[in-house]
PLY file of the C-alpha trace (Angstrom):
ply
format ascii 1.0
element vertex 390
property float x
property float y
property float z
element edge 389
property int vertex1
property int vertex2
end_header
-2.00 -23.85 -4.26
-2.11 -21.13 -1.77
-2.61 -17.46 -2.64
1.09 -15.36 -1.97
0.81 -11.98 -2.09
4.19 -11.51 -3.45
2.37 -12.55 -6.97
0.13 -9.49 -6.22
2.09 -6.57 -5.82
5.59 -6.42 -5.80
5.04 -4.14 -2.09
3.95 -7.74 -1.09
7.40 -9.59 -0.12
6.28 -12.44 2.50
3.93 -15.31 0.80
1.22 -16.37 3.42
0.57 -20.08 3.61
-2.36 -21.22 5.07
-0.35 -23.67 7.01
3.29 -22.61 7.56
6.10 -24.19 9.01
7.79 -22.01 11.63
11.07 -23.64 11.62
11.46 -23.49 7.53
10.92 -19.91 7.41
13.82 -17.87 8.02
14.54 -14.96 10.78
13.73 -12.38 8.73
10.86 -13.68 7.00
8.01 -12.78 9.44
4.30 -13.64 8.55
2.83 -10.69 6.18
0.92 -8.48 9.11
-2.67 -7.80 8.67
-2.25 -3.90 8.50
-0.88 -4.05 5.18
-3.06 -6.60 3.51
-6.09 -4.67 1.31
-9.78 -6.22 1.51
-9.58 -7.35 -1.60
-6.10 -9.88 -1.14
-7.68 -10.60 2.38
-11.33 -11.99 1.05
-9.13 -13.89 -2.11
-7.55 -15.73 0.94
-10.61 -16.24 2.87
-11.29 -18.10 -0.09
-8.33 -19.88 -1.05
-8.63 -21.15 2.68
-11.78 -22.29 2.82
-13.69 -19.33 4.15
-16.33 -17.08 3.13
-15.05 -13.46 1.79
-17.20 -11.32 3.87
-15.18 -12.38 7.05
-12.52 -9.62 5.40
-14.87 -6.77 6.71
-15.13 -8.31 10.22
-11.24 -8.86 10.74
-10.46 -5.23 8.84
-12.73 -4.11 11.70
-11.06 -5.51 13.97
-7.81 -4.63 13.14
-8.39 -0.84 12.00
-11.17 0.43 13.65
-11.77 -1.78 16.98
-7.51 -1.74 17.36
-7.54 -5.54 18.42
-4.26 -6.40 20.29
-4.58 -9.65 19.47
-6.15 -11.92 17.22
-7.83 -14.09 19.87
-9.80 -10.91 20.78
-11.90 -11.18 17.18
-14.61 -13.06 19.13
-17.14 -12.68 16.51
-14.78 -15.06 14.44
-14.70 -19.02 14.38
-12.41 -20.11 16.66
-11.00 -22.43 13.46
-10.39 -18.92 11.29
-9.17 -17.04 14.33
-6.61 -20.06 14.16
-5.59 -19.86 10.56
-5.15 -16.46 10.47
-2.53 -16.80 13.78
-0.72 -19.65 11.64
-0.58 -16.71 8.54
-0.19 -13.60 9.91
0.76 -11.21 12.53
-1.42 -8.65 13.67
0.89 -5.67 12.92
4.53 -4.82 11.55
5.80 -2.55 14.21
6.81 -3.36 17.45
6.90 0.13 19.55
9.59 0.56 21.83
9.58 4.31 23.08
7.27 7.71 23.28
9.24 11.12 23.69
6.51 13.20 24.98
6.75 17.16 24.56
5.45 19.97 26.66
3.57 21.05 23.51
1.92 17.74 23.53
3.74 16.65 20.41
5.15 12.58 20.94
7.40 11.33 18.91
7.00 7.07 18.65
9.70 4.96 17.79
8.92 1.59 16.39
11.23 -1.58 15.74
10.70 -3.72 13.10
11.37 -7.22 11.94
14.77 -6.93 11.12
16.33 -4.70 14.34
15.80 -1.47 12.41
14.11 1.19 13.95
11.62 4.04 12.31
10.08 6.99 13.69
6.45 9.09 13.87
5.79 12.29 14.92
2.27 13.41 16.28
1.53 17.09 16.03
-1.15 18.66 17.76
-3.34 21.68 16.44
-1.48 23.96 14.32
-2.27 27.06 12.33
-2.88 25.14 8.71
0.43 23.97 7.18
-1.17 21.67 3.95
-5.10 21.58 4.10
-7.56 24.70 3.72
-8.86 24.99 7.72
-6.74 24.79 10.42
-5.08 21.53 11.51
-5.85 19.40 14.31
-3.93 16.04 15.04
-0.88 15.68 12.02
0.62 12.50 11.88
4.49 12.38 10.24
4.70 9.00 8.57
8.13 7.24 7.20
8.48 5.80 3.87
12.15 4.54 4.85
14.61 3.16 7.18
17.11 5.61 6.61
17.58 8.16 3.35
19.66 8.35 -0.02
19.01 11.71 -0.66
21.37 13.35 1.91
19.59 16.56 2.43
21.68 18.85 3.91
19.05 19.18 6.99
17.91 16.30 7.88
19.20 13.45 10.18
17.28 10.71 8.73
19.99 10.42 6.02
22.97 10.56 8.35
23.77 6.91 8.26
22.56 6.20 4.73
19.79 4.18 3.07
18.73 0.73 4.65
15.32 -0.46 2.98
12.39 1.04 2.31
9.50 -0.01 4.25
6.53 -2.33 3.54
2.46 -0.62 3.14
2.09 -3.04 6.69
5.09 -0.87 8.17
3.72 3.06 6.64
0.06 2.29 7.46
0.25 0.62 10.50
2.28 3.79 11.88
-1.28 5.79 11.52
-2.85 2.78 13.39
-0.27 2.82 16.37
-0.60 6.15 16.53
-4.02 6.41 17.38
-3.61 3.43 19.52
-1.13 4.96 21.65
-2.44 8.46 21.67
-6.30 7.42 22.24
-6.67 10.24 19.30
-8.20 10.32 16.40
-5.07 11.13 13.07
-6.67 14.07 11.23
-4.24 14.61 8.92
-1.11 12.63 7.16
2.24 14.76 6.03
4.68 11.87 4.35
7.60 13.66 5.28
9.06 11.51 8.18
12.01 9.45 7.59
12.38 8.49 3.56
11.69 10.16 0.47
8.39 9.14 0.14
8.70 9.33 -3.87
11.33 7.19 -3.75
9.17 4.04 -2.56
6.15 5.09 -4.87
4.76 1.64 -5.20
4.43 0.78 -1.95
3.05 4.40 -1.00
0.18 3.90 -3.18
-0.93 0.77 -1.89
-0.69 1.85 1.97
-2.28 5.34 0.74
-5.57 2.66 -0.72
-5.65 1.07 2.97
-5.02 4.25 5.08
-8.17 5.63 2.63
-10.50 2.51 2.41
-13.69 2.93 4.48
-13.14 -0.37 5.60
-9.83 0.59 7.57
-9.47 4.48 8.69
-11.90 5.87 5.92
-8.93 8.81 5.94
-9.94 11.63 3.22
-7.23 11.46 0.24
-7.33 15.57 0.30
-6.04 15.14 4.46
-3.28 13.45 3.04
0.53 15.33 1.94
2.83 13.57 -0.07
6.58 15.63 0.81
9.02 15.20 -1.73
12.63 16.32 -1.92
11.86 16.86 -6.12
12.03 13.11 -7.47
10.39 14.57 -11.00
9.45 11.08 -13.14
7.43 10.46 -9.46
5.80 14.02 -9.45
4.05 13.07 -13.16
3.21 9.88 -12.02
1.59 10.35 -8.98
-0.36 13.92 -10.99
-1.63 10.57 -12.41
-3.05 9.17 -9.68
-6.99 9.48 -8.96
-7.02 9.98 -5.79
-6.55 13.66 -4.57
-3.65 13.82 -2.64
-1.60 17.07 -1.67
1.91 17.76 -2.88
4.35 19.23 -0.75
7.79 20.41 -2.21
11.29 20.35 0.09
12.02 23.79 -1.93
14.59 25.31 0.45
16.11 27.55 -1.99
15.28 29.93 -4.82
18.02 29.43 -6.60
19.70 26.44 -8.03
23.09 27.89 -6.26
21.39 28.30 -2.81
19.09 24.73 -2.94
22.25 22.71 -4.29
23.78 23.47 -1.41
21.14 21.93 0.75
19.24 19.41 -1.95
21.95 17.38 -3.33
18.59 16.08 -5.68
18.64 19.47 -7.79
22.00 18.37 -9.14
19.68 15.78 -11.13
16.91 18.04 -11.70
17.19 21.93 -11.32
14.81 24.33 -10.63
14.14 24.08 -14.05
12.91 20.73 -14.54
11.43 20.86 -11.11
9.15 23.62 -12.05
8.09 21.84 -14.96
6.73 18.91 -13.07
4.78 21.06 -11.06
3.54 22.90 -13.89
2.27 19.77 -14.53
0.67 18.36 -11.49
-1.12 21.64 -11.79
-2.78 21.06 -15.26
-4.09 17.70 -13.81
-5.03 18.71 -9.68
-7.17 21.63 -8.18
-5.39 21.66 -4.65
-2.60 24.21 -4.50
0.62 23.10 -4.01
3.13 24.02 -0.86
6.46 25.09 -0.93
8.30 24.04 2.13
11.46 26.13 2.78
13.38 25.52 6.12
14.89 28.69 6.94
18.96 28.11 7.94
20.98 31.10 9.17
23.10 32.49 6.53
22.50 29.74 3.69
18.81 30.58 2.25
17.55 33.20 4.57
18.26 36.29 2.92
15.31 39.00 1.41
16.60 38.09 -2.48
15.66 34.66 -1.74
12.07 35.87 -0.34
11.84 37.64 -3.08
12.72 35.01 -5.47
10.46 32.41 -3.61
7.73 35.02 -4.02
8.42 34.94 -7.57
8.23 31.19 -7.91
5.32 30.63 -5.64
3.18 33.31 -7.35
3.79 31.81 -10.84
2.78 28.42 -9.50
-0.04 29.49 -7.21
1.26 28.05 -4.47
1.52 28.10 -0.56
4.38 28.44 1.59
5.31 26.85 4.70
8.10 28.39 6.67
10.16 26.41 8.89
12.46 27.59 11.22
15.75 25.14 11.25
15.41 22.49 14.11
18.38 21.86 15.06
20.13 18.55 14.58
23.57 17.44 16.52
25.43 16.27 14.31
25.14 19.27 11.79
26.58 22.85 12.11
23.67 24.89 10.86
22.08 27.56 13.02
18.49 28.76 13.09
17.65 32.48 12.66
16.74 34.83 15.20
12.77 35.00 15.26
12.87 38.68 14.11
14.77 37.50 10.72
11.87 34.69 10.19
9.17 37.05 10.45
10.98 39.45 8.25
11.67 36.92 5.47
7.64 35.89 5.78
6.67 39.52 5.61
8.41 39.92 2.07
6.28 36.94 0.96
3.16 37.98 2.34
3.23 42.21 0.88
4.27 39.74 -2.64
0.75 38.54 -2.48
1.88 34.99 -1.63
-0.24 32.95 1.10
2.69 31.96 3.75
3.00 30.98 6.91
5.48 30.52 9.36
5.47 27.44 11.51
5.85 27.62 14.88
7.99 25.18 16.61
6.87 22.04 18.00
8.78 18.86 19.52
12.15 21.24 20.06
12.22 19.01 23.00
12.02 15.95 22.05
14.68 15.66 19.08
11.88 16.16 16.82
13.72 16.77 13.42
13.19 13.44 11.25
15.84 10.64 12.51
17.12 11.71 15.74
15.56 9.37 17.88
16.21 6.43 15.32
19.95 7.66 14.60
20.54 7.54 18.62
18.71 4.10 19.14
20.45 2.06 16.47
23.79 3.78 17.61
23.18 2.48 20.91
22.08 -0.62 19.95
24.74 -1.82 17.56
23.26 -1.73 14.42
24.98 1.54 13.69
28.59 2.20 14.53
29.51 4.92 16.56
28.81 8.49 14.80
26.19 6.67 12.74
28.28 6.24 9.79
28.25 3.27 7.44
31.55 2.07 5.69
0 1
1 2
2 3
3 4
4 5
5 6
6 7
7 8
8 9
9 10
10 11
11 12
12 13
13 14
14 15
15 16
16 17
17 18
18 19
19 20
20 21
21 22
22 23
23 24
24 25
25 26
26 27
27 28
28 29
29 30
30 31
31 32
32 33
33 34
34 35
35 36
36 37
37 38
38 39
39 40
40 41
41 42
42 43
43 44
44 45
45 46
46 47
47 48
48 49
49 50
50 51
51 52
52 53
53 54
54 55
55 56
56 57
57 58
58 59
59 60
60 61
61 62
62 63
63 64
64 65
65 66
66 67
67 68
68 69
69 70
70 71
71 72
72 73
73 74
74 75
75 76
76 77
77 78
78 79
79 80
80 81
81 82
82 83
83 84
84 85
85 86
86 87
87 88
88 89
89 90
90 91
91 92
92 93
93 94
94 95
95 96
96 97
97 98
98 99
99 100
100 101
101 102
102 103
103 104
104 105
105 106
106 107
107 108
108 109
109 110
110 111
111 112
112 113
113 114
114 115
115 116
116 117
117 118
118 119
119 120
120 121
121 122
122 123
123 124
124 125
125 126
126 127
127 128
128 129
129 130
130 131
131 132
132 133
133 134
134 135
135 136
136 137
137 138
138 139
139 140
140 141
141 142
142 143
143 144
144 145
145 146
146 147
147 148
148 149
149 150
150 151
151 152
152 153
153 154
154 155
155 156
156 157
157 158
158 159
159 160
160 161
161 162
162 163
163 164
164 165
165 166
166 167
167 168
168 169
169 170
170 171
171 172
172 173
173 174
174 175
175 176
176 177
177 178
178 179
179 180
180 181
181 182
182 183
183 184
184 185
185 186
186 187
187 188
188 189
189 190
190 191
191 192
192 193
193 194
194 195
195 196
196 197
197 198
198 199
199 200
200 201
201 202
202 203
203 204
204 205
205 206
206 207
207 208
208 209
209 210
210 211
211 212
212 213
213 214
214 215
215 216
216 217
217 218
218 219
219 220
220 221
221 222
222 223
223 224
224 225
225 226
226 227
227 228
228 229
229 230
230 231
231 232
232 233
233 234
234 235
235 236
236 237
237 238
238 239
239 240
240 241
241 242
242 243
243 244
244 245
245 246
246 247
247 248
248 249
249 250
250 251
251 252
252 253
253 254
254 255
255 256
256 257
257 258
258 259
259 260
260 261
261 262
262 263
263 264
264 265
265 266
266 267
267 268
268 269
269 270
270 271
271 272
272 273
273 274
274 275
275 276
276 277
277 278
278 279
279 280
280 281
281 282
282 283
283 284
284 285
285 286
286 287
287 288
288 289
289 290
290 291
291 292
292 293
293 294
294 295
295 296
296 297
297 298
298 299
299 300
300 301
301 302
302 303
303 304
304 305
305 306
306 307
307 308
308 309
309 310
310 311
311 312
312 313
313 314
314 315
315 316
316 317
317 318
318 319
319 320
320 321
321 322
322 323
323 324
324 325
325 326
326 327
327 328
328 329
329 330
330 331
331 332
332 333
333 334
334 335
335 336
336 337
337 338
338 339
339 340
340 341
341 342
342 343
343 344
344 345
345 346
346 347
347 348
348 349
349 350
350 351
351 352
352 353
353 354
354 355
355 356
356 357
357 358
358 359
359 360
360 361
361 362
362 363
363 364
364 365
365 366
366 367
367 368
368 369
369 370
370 371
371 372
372 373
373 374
374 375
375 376
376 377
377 378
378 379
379 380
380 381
381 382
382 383
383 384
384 385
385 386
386 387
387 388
388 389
């Protein structure tokens, strides 16, 4: 009996066989890819095929920190295991069809996967610090989903509704091909690309344990952001979670009035309840939270709501991350004038409250999360027209 990682963890859909038969398995049943298989599964197969377990480390070399292309190029391997794990696996989960570069050096990647659905990544480049305590260098925006339930008023990646969410081969491998296709070095992860990240907890966790296993990119837990719309059962479990991983909050308004219009979630838990979560997370966690509040012309930008989010960031000692609104097409929102932003951050700042106010990056490239997806799959087919789904 073969080992399927399906009877590991239920992030684990695809069995691997030692020695499949193509033809039997159907279209969109790939082979499990190697960037989302831990050490520990890999070495249990190693031995369930014959093998000796310490070939794991030499093929998680390969594949995370050497960036093979192919499996043929593991050289150091038997020529019989290099042919097993071809037979079981494929190298990664993401096929990448497209780089919007900007002018600001931020490149957006857009990757395909198995099933004709497309995802997106965002690579920032230095930044004054948005979640860690120095300054940022290389941040890497990483999907949790194809698509979003959530329907943030915002955001594209919701526009045409929930698909699936993805696999830990398809969110870690996304760090992976980024630093393959920028050359660079990923200093820092924000989970706030298409997806509620929350919402696909299970499978977060486990690509979170290979992203942050010194055996793949040995990525510090504390250089990684969890963003979360305000899923609150999620926000106590993951306070749970040993590792020390930063919280971000989609706030986006001080009020429940103001953020319902924006966060459909806060019908389901208000401010209220929110709060309470994150009164939580900070009885068990030392890093400060971050409030992230997009600022939209003439929906959350006024100086009661400063004041307010002053008021709510104080109580929680938290941060707060300014965003001006990037504009998306196929919503009507507007962006303040640059002299209204600084305003609104100057009534946080004389409040005591440690704020910032991001300046924009990618306004070139259809940076805001789902654009480039939204247009692709349009294009393509697998969306009608005007991205909706009947």
């Amino acid at each position: 009996m073969t080992l399927a990682l399906c009877e590991l963890h239920p992030c684990f859909h695809f069995p691997i066989r030692a020695d499949p038969i193509r033809k039997l398995r159907p279209h969109t049943m790939p082979f499990p890819a190697l960037t989302g298989i831990t050490p520990e599964v890999l070495a249990a197969w190693l031995q369930d095929v014959g093998e000796p377990s310490f070939r794991a480390g030499q093929i998680l070399e390969w594949v995370w920190q050497k960036k093979a292309l192919t499996i043929s190029q593991m050289t150091n391997l038997p020529v019989a295991l290099r042919e097993k794990l071809a037979r079981s696996f494929r190298l990664t989960a993401l096929e990448h069809t497209h780089t919007q570069g900007s002018a600001d050096s931020t490149r957006k990647f857009l990757f395909r996967l198995h099933d004709g659905r497309y995802i997106e990544s965002v690579l920032i480049p230095a930044n004054a610090a948005l979640y860690g305590e120095k300054s940022d260098r290389r941040t890497l925006c990483v999907s949790s989903q194809v698509g979003c339930a959530y329907g943030c008023g915002f955001c594209a990646s919701g526009l045409a509704g929930f698909a699936r969410n993805l696999d830990p081969a398809e969110i870690a491998g996304q760090v992976l091909a980024a630093e393959q296709l920028s050359g660079e070095r990923v200093d820092n992860l924000v989970f706030m690309g298409m997806g509620e990240p929350l919402a696909n907890l299970d499978c977060l966790l486990v690509s979170i344990a290979l992203i942050t296993n010194d055996q793949t990119l040995h990525l510090g837990a504390r250089h990684l952001t969890v963003s979360t719309s305000g899923l609150v059962p999620q926000i106590r479990q993951l306070a749970e979670h040993p590792q020390q991983i930063r919280l971000a909050i989609s706030l986006h308004g001080a009020t429940d009035e103001v953020r319902q219009q924006i966060m459909p979630i806060n019908r389901k838990w208000p401010l209220v309840e929110l709060f309470a979560a994150l009164d939580y997370w900070n009885s068990r966690r030392k890093q400060r939270l971050t409030l992230e509040y997009i600022l939209i012309q003439g929906v959350n930008d006024a100086p009661v709501q400063a004041a307010l989010l002053a008021r709510h960031a104080r109580r929680l000692h938290a941060k707060v991350n300014l965003i001006p609104y990037n504009t998306v097409a196929a919503l009507e929102w507007q962006r303040p004038s640059a002299d209204h932003c600084r305003a609104f951050l100057e009534i946080l700042q004389q409040a005591g409250v440690a704020a910032t106010l991001r300046h924009e990056k990618g306004g070139d490239i259809d940076a805001a999360c789902g654009q480039l997806r939204l247009q692709q799959e349009t294009t393509g087919g697998v969306l009608p027209q005007g991205g909706a789904i009947s």
